[in-house]
N, C-alpha and C positions, 0 to 999 in steps of 0.2 A: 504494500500500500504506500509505503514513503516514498517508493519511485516513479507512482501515480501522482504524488503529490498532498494525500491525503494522509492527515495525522489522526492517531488516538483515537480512532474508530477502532469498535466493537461490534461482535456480531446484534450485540442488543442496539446499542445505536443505532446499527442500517437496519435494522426487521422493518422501522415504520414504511423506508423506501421501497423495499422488496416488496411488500403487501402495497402498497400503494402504486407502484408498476404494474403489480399482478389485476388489480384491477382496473386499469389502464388500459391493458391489452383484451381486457372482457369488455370495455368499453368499444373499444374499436372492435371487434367481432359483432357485438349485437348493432351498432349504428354501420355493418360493414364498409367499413372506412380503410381498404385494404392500406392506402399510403401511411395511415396512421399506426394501422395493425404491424407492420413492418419497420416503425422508428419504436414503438412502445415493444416489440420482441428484443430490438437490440439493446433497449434500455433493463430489460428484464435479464439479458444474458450479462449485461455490463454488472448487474447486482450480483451474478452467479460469480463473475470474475474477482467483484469485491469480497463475498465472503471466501471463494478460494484463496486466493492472496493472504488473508489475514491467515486462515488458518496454515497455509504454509508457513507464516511468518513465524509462526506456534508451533512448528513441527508436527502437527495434527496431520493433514494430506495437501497433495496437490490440486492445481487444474487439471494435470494429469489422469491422477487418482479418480477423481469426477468421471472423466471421460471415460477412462477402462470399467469402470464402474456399473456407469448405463451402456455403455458396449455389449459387456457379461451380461446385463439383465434383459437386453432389449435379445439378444442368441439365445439364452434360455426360454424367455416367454414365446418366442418364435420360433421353433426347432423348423418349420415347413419352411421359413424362408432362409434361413442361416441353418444347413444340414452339419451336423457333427462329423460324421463322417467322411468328409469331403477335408483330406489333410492338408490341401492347400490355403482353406480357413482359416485351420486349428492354428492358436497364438498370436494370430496377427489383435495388434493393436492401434487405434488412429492415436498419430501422434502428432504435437502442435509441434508449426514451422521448425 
């Protein structure tokens, strides 16, 4: 977060922003306001980025960690479209730049 620029933030101090994106982006879904829908997702991912960072900063996990994370769960809950089987899958991980 300090090389964001941002001090002394806590995961309790950004909650009110993260709930207040989140419905931001329900905002723009029900008035379908796609251009809006599309700056309020990148604002909701920018909060994912802020709570990773801090918890990095904690030794807690990564953006990384995040990622492999819902990678693992989105191949688990979806075996028909991500086959186990198939070993040119198995281990790979999406990884930032």
């Amino acid at each position: 977060m300090a090389a964001l620029g941002i001090r002394c933030k806590t995961h309790e101090s950004l909650r009110r922003y993260f709930i207040e994106e989140t419905y931001e982006v329900v905002d723009a879904i029900d008035n379908k306001d796609m251009h809006n829908l599309r700056e309020e997702l990148g604002d909701v991912l920018l909060q994912v980025v802020f709570h990773s960072s801090l918890a990095e900063e904690s030794g807690s996990f990564s953006l990384q960690d995040v990622i492999n994370d819902v990678t693992e769960k989105m191949i688990h809950r979806h075996p028909n479209i991500f086959p186990q089987d198939n070993p040119e899958k198995e281990g790979k991980n999406i990884h930032l730049g």
